[in-house]
C-alpha positions in Angstrom: 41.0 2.9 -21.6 43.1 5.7 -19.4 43.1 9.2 -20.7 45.9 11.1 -20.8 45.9 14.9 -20.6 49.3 16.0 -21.8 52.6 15.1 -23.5 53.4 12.4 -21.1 54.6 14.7 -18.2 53.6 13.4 -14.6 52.8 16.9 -14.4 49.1 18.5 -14.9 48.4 22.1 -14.9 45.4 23.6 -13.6 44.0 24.7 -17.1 44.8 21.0 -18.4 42.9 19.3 -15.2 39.9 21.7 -15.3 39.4 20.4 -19.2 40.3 17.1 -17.5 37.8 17.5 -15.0 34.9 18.8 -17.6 35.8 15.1 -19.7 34.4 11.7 -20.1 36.3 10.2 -17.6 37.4 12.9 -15.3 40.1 11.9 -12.9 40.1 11.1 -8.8 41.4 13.9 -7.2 43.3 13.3 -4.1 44.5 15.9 -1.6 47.8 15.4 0.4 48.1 18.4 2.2 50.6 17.4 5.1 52.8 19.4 7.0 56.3 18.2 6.7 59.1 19.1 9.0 60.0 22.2 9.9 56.3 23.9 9.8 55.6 26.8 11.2 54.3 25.3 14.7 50.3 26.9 15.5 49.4 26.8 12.1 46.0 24.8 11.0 46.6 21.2 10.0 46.4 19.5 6.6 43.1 18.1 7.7 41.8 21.7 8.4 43.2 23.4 5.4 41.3 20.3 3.1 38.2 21.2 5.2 37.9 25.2 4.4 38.6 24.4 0.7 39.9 21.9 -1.9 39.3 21.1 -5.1 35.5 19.8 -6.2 35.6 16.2 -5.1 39.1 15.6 -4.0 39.1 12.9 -0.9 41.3 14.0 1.9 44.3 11.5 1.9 46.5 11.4 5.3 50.0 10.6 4.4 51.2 9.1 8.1 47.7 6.8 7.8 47.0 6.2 4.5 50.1 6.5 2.8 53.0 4.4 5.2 53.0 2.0 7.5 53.6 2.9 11.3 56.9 4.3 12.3 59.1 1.4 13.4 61.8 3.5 15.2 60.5 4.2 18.7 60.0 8.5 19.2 60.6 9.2 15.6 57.5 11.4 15.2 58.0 11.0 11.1 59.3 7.2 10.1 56.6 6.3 7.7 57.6 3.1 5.7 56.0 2.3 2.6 52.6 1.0 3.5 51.3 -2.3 3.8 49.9 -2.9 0.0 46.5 -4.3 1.7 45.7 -1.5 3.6 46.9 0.7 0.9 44.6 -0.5 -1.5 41.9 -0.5 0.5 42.0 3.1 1.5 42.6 3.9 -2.6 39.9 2.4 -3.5 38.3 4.0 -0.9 38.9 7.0 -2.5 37.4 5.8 -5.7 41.1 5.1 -7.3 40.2 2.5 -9.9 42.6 0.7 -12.4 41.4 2.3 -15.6 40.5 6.0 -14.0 43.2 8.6 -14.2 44.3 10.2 -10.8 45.8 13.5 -9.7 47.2 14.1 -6.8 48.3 17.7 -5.4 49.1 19.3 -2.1 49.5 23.3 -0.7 51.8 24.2 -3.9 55.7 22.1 -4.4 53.9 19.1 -4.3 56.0 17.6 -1.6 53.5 15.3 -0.3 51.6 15.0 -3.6 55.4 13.1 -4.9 54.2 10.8 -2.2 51.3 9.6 -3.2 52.1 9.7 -6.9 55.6 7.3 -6.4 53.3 4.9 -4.4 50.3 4.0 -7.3 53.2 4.0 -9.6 54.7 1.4 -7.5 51.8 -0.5 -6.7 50.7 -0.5 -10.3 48.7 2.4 -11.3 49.9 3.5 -15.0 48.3 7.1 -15.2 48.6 9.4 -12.4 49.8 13.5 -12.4 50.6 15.6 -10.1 48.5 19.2 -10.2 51.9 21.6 -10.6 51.7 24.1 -7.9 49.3 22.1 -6.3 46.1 23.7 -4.4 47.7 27.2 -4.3 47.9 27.4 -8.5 44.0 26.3 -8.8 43.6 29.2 -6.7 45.6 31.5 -8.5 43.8 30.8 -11.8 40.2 31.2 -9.8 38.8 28.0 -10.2 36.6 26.9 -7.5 36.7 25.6 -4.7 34.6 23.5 -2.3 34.2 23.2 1.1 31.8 19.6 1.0 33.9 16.1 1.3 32.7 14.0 -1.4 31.5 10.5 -0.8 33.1 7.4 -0.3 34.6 6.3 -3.3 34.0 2.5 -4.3 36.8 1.9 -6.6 38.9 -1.2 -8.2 42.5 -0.8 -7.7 44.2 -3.6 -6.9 47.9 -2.9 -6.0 50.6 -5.1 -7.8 53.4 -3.6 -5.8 57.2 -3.6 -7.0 56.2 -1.6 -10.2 59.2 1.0 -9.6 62.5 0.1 -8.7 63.8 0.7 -5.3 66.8 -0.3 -3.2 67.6 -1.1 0.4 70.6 0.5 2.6 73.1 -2.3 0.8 72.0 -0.6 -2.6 72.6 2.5 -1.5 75.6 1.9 -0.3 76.7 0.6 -3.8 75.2 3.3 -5.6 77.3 5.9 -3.2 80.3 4.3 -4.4 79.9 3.0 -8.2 77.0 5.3 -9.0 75.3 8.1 -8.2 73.4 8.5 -5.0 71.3 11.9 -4.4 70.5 13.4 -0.9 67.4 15.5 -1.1 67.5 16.7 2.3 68.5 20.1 3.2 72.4 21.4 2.7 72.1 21.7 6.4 71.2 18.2 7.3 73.5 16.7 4.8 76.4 18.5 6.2 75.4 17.3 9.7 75.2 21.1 11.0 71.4 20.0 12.1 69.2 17.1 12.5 66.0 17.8 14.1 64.6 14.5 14.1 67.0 11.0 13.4 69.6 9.9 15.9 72.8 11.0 14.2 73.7 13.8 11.8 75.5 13.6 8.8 75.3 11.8 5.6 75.5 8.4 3.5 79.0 8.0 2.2 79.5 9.2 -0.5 76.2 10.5 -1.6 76.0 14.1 -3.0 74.0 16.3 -2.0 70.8 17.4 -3.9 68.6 19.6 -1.7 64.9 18.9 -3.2 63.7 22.4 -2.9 66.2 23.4 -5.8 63.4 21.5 -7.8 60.9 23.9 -7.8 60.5 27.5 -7.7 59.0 30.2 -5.7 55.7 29.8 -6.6 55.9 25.8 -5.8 55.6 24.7 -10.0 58.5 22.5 -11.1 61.4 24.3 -12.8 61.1 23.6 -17.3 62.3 19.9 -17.7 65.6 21.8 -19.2 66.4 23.2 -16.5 65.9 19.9 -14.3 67.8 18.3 -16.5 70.7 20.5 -16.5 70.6 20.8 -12.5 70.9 16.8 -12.4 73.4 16.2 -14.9 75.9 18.1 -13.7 75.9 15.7 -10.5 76.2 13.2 -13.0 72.7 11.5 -13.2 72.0 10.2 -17.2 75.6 8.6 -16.6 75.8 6.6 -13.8 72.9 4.5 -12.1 70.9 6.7 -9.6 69.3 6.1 -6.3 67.6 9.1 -4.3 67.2 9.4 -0.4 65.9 12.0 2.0 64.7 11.9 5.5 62.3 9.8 5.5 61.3 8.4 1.8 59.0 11.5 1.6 60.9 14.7 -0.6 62.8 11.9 -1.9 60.1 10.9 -4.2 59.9 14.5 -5.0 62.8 14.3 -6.4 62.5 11.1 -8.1 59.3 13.1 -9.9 61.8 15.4 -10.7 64.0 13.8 -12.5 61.4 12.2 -14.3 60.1 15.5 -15.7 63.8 15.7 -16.8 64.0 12.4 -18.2 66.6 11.1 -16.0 66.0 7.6 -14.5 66.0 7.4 -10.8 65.6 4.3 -8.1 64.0 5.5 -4.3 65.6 4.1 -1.3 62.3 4.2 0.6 64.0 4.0 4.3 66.6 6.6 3.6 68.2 8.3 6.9 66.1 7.5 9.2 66.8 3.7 8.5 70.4 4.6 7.6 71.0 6.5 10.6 69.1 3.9 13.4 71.4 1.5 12.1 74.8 1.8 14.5 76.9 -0.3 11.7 76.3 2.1 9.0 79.0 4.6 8.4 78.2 8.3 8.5 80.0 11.6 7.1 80.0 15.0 7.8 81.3 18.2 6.0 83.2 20.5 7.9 83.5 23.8 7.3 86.6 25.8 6.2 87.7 28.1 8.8 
């Protein structure tokens, strides 16, 4: 049987997972450190930071290899599609990620990544996994340890069943812009179309409101109380209308998907957001002007 740590919350603290860690069936601990866009450029890499510390026994998971497919869009540094559900497993289990062993994931501290990894086992099938709120930075801050040894090779017995959340493809979107409610997690700036460092055209999905995912947490990188979430989100009208989420790349928008769930809102992804939406000439696109 799974164990569960808490009241249901896809959240873990660090006191809960170090009385997690000390029970029967501890939990896989996964690191997705990853450096999203719009890092500091000439700072160490994910890989690096895992290597001069991380949690006792967390596996090193790279999101652009083990956690998405290869970018389809040719010179889009940061594409990554879910992955093939093979290769996915495989790299899981590698991890020793088993079917009846709890998982948590975390990254640095807002748990950008960490969403990630936690929307895909949900997808492919895996019914308990948490995300360590405030990620590697709040086990630091309580002073629990840390290692600097990669564990071995996991051999573990996940099989995914993919399709296990709901998603939707640009069409659904689309519909959900118009009839429902779709959320843009990106920043304010790249939803206005002031800036867009990476995809081929600026702007927005018709109709979609925007929903900047670092309103989600706050400055110390732990989720905002499920109140507040909740009062954030229904005011764009989630809890009344069907919602989809989208971001960049499928990445924060999971983060926000996580968030809502902490609120108890029910949210759908749309896992190739703009940077499907906005390689695809025949889509429509909006901007905001500014007054003035």
């Amino acid at each position: 049987m799974t164990t569960t740590y808490n009241d249901g919350s896809p959240l873990i603290s660090a006191a809960e997972l170090r009385e997690a860690l000390a029970s029967a069936l501890p939990p896989v601990l996964l690191d997705v450190r990853y450096q999203l866009v719009g890092a500091a450029p000439g700072g160490p890499t994910a890989a690096e930071e895992y290597r001069a510390g991380h949690l006792p026994g967390a596996h090193f998971v790279e999101l652009d290899r083990d956690l998405a497919a290869p970018p389809r869009a040719p010179g889009r540094g940061r594409l990554p599609p879910l992955p093939d559900p093979r290769e996915f497993g495989a790299a899981m289990r590698r991890f020793g990620v088993s079917a009846l062993r709890p998982v948590v994931v975390y990254d640095g501290a807002a748990s950008m990544a960490a969403a990630r990894a936690w929307w895909l086992l949900r997808w492919a099938g895996h019914r308990d996994v948490r995300v360590l709120d405030g990620g590697f930075a709040a086990w630091q801050g309580a002073g629990l340890p840390v290692s600097t040894e990669p564990p071995e090779p996991g051999e573990g017995d996940f099989k995914p069943v993919p399709g296990q959340l709901p998603t939707v493809d640009g069409d659904g979107a689309a519909a959900l812009a118009r009839g429902g409610l779709l959320l843009d997690a990106r920043s304010g700036e790249r939803y206005r179309g002031e800036s867009e460092p990476v995809d081929p055209r600026a702007g927005h999905i018709p109709g979609a409101v925007s929903a900047p995912t670092a309103g989600n947490v706050g400055p110390d990188g732990r989720f905002r109380p499920a109140a507040e979430l909740a009062a954030r989100f229904r005011a764009l009208g989630a809890g009344e209308r069907e919602t989809a989420v989208y971001c960049g790349s499928g990445v924060t928008a999971a983060h926000q998907i996580l968030a809502l769930e902490v609120a108890g809102l029910p949210a759908v992804l749309y896992p190739g957001s703009w940077s499907e939406w906005s390689s695809d000439e025949s889509r429509p696109v909006a901007v905001t002007e500014q007054p003035g």
